[in-house]
Every structure is written in C-alpha cells, then in structure tokens.
C-alpha positions in Angstrom: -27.6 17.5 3.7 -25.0 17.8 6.6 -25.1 14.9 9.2 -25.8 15.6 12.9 -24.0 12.2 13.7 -20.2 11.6 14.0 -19.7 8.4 11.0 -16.6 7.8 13.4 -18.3 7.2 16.9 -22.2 8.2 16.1 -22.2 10.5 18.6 -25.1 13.0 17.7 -24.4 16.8 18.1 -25.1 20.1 16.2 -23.3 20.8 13.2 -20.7 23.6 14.9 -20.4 20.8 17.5 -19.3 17.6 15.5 -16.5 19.5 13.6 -14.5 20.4 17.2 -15.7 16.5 17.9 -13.7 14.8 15.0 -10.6 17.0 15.8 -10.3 14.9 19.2 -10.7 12.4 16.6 -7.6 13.7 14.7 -9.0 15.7 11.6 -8.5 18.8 10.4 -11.4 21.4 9.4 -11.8 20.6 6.0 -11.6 17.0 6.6 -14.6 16.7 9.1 -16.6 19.1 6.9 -15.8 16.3 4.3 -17.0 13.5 6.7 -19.8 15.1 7.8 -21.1 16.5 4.2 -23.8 13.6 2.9 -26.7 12.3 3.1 -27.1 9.2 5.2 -30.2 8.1 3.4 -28.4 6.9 0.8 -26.1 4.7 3.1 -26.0 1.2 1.2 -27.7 2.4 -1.8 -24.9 2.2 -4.4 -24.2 -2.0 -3.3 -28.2 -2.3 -4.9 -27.5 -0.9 -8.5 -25.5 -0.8 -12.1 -23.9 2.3 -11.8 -23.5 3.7 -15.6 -21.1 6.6 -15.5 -21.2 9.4 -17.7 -18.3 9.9 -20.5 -15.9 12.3 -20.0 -12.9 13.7 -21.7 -10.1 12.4 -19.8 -7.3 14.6 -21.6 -9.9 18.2 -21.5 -8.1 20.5 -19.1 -11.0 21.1 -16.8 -11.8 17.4 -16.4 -7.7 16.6 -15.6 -7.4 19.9 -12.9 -10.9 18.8 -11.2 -9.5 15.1 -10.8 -6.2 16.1 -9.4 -8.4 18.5 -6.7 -10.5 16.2 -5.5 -7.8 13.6 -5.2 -5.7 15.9 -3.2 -9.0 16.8 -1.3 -10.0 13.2 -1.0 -6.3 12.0 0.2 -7.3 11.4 3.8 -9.5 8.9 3.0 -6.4 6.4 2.0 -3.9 6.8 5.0 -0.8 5.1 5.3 -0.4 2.7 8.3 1.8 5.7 9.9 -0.8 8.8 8.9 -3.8 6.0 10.7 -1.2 5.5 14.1 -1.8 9.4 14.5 -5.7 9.4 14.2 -8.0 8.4 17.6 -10.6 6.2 15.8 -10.3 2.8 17.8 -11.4 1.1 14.7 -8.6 -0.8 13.0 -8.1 0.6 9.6 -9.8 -1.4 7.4 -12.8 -0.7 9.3 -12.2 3.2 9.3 -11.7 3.2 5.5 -15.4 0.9 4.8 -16.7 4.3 6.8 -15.1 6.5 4.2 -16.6 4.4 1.0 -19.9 4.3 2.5 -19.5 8.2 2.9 -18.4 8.5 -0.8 -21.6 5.6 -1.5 -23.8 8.2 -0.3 -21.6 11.2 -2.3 -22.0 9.0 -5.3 -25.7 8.4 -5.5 -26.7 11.6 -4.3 -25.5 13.2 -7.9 -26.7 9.9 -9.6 -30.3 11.2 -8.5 -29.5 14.7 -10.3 -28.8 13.1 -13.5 -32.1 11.4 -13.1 -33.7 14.9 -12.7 -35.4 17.1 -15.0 -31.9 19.5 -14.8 -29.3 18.8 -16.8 -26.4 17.6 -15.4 -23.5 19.8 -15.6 -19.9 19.1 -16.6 -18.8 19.4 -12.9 -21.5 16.8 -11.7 -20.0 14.2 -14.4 -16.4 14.8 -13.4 -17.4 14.9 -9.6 -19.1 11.2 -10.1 -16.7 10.2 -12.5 -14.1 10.7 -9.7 -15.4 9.8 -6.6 -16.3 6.5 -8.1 -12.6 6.0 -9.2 -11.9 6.8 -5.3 -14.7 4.1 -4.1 -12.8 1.5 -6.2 -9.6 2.7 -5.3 -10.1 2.1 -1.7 -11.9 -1.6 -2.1 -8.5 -2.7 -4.1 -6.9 -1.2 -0.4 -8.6 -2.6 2.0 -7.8 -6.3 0.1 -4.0 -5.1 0.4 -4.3 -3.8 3.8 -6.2 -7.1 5.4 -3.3 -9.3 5.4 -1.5 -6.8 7.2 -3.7 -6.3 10.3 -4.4 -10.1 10.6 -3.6 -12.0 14.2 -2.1 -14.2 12.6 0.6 -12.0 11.4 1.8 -11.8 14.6 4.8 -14.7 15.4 3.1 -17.2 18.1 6.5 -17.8 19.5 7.0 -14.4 20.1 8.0 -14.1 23.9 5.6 -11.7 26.1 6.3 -8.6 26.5 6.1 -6.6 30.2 3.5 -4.5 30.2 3.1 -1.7 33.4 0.2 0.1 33.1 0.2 1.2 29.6 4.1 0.6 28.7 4.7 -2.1 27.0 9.0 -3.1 27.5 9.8 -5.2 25.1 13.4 -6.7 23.9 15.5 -7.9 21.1 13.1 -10.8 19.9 10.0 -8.1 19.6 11.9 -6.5 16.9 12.3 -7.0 13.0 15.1 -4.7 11.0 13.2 -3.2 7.7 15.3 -0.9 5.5 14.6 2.8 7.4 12.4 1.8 9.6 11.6 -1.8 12.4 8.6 -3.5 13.5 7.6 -4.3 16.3 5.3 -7.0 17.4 3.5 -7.4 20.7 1.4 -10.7 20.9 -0.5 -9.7 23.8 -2.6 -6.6 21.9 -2.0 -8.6 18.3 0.0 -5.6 16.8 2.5 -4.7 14.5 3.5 -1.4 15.0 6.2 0.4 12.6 9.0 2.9 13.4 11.1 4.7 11.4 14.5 3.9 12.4 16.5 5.9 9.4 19.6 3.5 10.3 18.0 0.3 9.8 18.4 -2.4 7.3 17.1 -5.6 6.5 20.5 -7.5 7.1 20.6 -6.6 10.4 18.4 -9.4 11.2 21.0 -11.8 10.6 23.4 -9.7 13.5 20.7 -10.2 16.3 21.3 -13.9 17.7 25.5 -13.2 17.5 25.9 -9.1 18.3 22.5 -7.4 19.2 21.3 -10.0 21.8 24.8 -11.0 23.0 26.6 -7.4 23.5 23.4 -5.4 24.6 21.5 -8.5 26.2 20.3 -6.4 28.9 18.7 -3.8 26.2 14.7 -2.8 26.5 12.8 -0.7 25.2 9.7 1.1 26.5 6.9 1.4 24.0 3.9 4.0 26.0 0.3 4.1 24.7 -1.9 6.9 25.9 -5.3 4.8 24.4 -5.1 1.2 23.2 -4.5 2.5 19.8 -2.5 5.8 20.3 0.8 5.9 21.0 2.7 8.2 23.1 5.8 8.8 21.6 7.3 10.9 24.1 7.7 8.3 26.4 8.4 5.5 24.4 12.2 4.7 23.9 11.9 2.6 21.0 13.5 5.3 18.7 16.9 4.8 20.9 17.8 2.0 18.7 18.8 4.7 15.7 21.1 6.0 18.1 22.8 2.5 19.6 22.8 1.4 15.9 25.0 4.7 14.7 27.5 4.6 17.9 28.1 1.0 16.8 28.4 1.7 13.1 32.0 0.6 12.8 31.2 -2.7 14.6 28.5 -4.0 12.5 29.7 -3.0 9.2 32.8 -5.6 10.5 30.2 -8.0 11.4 28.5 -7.5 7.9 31.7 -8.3 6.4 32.6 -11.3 8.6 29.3 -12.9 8.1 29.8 -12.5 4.0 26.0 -11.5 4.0 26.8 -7.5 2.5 27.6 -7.9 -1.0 25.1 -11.0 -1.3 22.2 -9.3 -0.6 22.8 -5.9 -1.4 23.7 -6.3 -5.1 20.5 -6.0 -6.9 21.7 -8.3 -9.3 21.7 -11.4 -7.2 17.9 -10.4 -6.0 16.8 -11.1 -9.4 16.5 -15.1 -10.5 15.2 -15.9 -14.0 13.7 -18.3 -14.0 13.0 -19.6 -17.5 9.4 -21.4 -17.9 9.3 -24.6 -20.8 5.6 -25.0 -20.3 2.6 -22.9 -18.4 2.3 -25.8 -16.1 5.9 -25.6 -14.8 6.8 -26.6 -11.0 7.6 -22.9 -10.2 4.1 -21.0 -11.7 1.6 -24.2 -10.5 1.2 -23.1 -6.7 1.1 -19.2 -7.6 -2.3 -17.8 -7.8 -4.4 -17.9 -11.2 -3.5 -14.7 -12.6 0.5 -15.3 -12.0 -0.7 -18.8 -13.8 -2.7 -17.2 -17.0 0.5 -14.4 -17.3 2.9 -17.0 -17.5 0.8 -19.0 -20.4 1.4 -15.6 -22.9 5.3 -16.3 -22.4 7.0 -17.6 -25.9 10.1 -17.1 -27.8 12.9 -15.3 -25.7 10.6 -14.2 -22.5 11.6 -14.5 -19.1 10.5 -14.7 -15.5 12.2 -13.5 -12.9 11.8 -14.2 -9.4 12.0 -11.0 -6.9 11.3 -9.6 -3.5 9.3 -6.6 -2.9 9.3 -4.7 -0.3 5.9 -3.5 0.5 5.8 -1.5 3.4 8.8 -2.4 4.9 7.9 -6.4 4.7 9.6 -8.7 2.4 6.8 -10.5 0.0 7.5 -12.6 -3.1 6.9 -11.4 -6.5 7.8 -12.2 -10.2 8.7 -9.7 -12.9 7.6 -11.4 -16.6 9.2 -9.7 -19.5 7.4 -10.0 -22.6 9.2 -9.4 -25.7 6.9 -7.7 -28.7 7.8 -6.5 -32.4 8.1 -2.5 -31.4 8.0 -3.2 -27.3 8.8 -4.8 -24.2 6.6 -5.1 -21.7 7.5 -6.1 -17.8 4.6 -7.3 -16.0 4.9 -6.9 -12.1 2.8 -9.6 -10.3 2.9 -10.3 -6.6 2.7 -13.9 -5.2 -0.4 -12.0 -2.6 -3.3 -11.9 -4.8 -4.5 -8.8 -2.7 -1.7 -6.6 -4.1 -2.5 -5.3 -7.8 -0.1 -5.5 -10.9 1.5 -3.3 -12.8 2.2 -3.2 -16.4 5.5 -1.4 -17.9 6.3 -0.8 -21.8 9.5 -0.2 -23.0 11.2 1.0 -25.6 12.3 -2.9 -27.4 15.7 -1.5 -28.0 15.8 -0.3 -24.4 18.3 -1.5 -21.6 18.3 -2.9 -18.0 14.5 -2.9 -18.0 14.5 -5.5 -15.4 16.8 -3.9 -13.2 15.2 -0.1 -13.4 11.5 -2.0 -12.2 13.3 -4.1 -9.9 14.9 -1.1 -8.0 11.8 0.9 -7.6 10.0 -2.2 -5.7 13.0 -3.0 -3.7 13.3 0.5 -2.5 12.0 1.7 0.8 9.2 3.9 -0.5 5.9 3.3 1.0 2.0 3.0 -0.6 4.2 2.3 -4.3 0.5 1.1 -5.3 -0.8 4.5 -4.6 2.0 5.8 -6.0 1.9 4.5 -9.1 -1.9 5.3 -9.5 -1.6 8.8 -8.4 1.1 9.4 -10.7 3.2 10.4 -8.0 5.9 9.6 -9.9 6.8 10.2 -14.3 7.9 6.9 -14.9 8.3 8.1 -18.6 10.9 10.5 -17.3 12.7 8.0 -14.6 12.6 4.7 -15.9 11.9 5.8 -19.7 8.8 3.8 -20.1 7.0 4.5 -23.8 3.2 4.3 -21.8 2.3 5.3 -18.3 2.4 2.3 -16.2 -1.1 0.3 -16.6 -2.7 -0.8 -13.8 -4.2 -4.4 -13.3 -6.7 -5.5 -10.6 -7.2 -8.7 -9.3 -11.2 -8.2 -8.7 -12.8 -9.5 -12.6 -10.3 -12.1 -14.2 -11.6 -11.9 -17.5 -10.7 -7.5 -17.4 -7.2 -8.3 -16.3 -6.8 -10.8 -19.5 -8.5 -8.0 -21.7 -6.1 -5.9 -20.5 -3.1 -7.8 -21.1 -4.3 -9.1 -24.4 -4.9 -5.8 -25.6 -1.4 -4.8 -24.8 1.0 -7.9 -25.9 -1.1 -8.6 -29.0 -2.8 -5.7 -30.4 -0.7 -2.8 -29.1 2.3 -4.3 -30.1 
C-alpha cells in the first residue's frame, strides 16, 4: 500500500504529488518512494508483540548480498548530524529518525502477516524481515547516542549572545570550540550546536584563544545565515573564513604551540592513554562509572589492565576506558564509554600480538565520524588493519544480562 500522506509534514497529496513534495524536503527519488512505500495501518503494531524471526543462513551468499542491498538502500534512514543540516524537515533529528522506525514498524509487520498466511514465505521475505529488524534496532541504539547531543543543556549558559539581524547570526571568538577538522559553534539563543568542517582545526587550539585568537584578531566575526530556522545558508555565512585566517597564521601558532609546551603533551598518543591498574571491583576510579563499566571491571584478574582514554565522538571529547583482558590463546580489549548511550565494542587479538592498546586507541582518537556505525557496517576490516583474530563484537547497553552473556561467552568459553 503506497501512503497518500507525507510521514514528514502529513500533508496529503496524490502519489505523483508527494514524491516532488519530499524533494523540497531534501530526498531523492528513491528515498521518498522508500518513505512513502507502507502501510500506515500497521503504525504502532510491532511495540504490541514478540516478534520471533525466522532463521537464516548468515554466511549463504544470497542472504550476505541481500543484507548489504538493503543497508545501502536503507542508509538514509541513519544520517550523520552533517547529511540531517542538509535536509528541510524542522523536526530535530531524533524525532525524524522515530518517523523512519515507525516506517520500517509498519515494513516489518506487514511481511510478519505473510508468514502468518497460507503462502509460504519465501527466502527473500525472511532475509527482508530479518534485515529491517536489524535496522529498527540499529536506529533505537542511535537515537540514545544522538539524545545527549541535541540536549539544551549542552549548550554553555555562559555563553555570550550572539547578534542576530534578520536571519544572520554574527557571532565571535567565545561562540567557537576547535575540534580536530572541523569547530562548533554554539548559539544560546536558538539552543544549537552546529558543526563545520574547518580542515585546519585542532583540538589544542582551544588553549590559543584567550592569549592569540581573542587578543590579535579581537575585532573578528563571523556571520552565520539561515534561510529557515533549521537550514543553513552557507553561501552567506563566513564562518568557513577561519580555515583561511588559521593557514595565513600557521607559522605563528605552531610558535605559540611550542611556547605554551601543550604540542608534544597532547599529541603523543602515548600520554592519552593512563592505566589505571584496579585491586578490587569496587575501586575509587570504576565506583561512579555506570553498571556495565562496573560488571567489566569485576572479570579483571591476573595481569589485566584498564586504561583511561578520550574518544572523540563526533568531534567532542568524551571519557572512555579500554580494559584488556588477557586469556590462554587471546587478548581481548573491551571499549566502554563513560555515556551509557554509546555502545561497546569488543576486540580479540592474537595473545602474542603487539601494541593492542595503542592500534584501538588510535582509531577512537581519530577524527572519523559515526565510528559506531562504522564498526557495525563493517565499513572498515579490522582483521586486515588492526589484525584482530574475530570481527569486532558489538555490545549494547539495552538488556544487562545479554551484554554479560556476551562477554562471558568470550573471556571464558572462547578462550
């Protein structure tokens, strides 16, 4: 059944109608047949039942080519922060992405009612189902990492206002927050965040703006232009100038860098990573984490270690802990961060491998964005760039006993 209603805006038109409508939205053609192919009678349906999937072959050729087609077709419905900026939607993005499971609710249950059917359910109907519900969860476990992002509260109180003519916002020195390739920008007055990539940037040059940046170029604003309150117009906004002014004064803030003793502090990966070695589970640094940091901790004996970090997740320093188990035939690294909305990841290693810590601490340091979605999509071979034995496991914070299952099954029966 095709809808005759936009699920962005409800707006009810003919068919041939609502796909031009959801392009002023900012979707392509294939995308708003996507959005408008279900059947709303099914909105809400899947929250009332116990879903049993079907079993599949997860390693049969058809099943694995399927998967990786509807992923790719299904992409849209998990945009980064920068793909949503580009979309018309005036829903923030957790709300846009609840649109897109109920969609794939009403997907879901639609082929749940052709297994119930005197036809047989074909192989594609399993792997379709099979799928889409993999995407449903996916995008629940995104939603809890996005929410903290899109919060009020994020934005710093004492943040000074901005002046705003018409829709311009010009904002100065104290708006802005250095992230490596890219700056943020918060304006109190609309409660945003907004994100620009800035390929000169770097987290240390937040120590340079009190002494150089707000002394030498006090005068400095910049102009950041919305064409509706969520879409920016980036053709006359000037915030991108700042790439420019920070490569014409290269010279002058590496000196800085140097003076100031910061460079080789924080850049050396090294010095990022603090073990911390844990006596007991109860130990002063684990007892104010959250309860799954707690329970990983508890499975340390012998030579393990935990090691304190920061990940960059999005451009935003957060705290997180790297615990390396060490087992009879492997070691396992155990990525937890200190937000209990982010998931975990679990590495295995080789045990006579080398510089685990510091291979698993590079890639979350790095400036690569959605590493989550990364790392489920396989978007990367971690067996080929960080010689991992296993693909990296997954861990959700959503059912505590699964994630101790999971772990158990690993460090003690595994190996």
């Amino acid at each position: 059944m095709i809808s005759t209603h936009c699920p962005i805006c409800l707006k009810q038109k003919p068919y041939e109608d609502l796909l031009s409508h959801l392009s002023q939205h900012g979707y392509d053609g294939i995308q708003a047949s996507i959005l408008l192919n279900y059947d709303k009678t099914y909105k809400g349906l899947i929250d009332h039942i116990n879903l049993k999937l079907p079993e599949v072959d997860q390693l049969d050729e058809r099943f694995v080519l399927y998967k990786k087609f509807l992923q790719e077709t299904y992409r849209f419905f998990k945009p980064l922060p920068s793909e949503y900026e580009k979309l018309d939607v005036k829903k923030n993005i957790t709300e846009l992405i609840s649109i897109y499971r109920e969609i794939l609710g009403c997907k879901i249950f639609k082929i749940k009612t052709r297994f119930e059917s005197s036809e047989p359910a074909t192989d594609i109907d399993k792997y379709e189902i099979v799928v889409l519900y993999s995407i449903y969860e996916e995008l629940l476990d995104y939603q809890n990492e996005l929410k903290q992002d899109i919060e009020p509260s994020q934005i710093q109180i004492s943040c000074p206002e901005a002046v705003k003519r018409g829709n311009t916002f010009y904002i100065g020195w104290d708006h802005i927050e250095f992230r490596e390739s890219k700056i943020a920008v918060k304006i109190h007055e609309i409660q945003r965040e907004l994100t620009f990539k800035i390929p000169s940037s770097q987290l240390l040059l937040n120590y340079l703006k009190e002494n150089y940046f707000k002394v030498r170029f006090k005068d400095e604003q910049f102009r950041i232009a919305f064409i509706t309150d969520r879409k920016l117009n980036l053709d006359q906004s000037t915030i991108q100038r700042i790439d420019d002014l920070l490569k014409a004064n290269s010279r002058d803030i590496e000196e800085m860098l140097k003076n100031v003793e910061l460079k080789g502090e924080f850049i050396n990966v090294e010095n990022l990573i603090k073990p911390v070695v844990i006596d007991k589970p109860n130990d002063g640094f684990v007892k104010n984490k959250h309860e799954y940091i707690q329970l990983a901790v508890t499975y340390c004996y012998g030579d393990d270690k935990v090691y304190s970090i920061r990940e960059n997740y999005n451009g935003k320093e957060e705290g997180a802990i790297i615990i390396e188990y060490k087992r009879s035939h492997h070691t396992y690294l155990l990525v937890e961060n200190e937000n209990l909305n982010r998931s975990a990841h679990l590495y295995t290693f080789d045990k006579n491998s080398t510089e685990n810590v510091e291979k698993v601490c590079g890639f979350y340091l790095s400036d690569k964005e959605n590493k989550r979605g990364i790392i489920k999509e396989r978007g990367i071979d971690f067996k080929k760039e960080l010689d991992t034995v296993f693909n990296v496991k997954t861990l959700y914070h959503s059912d505590f006993k699964k994630y101790r299952d999971h772990l158990l099954e690993y460090l003690y029966k595994i190996g």
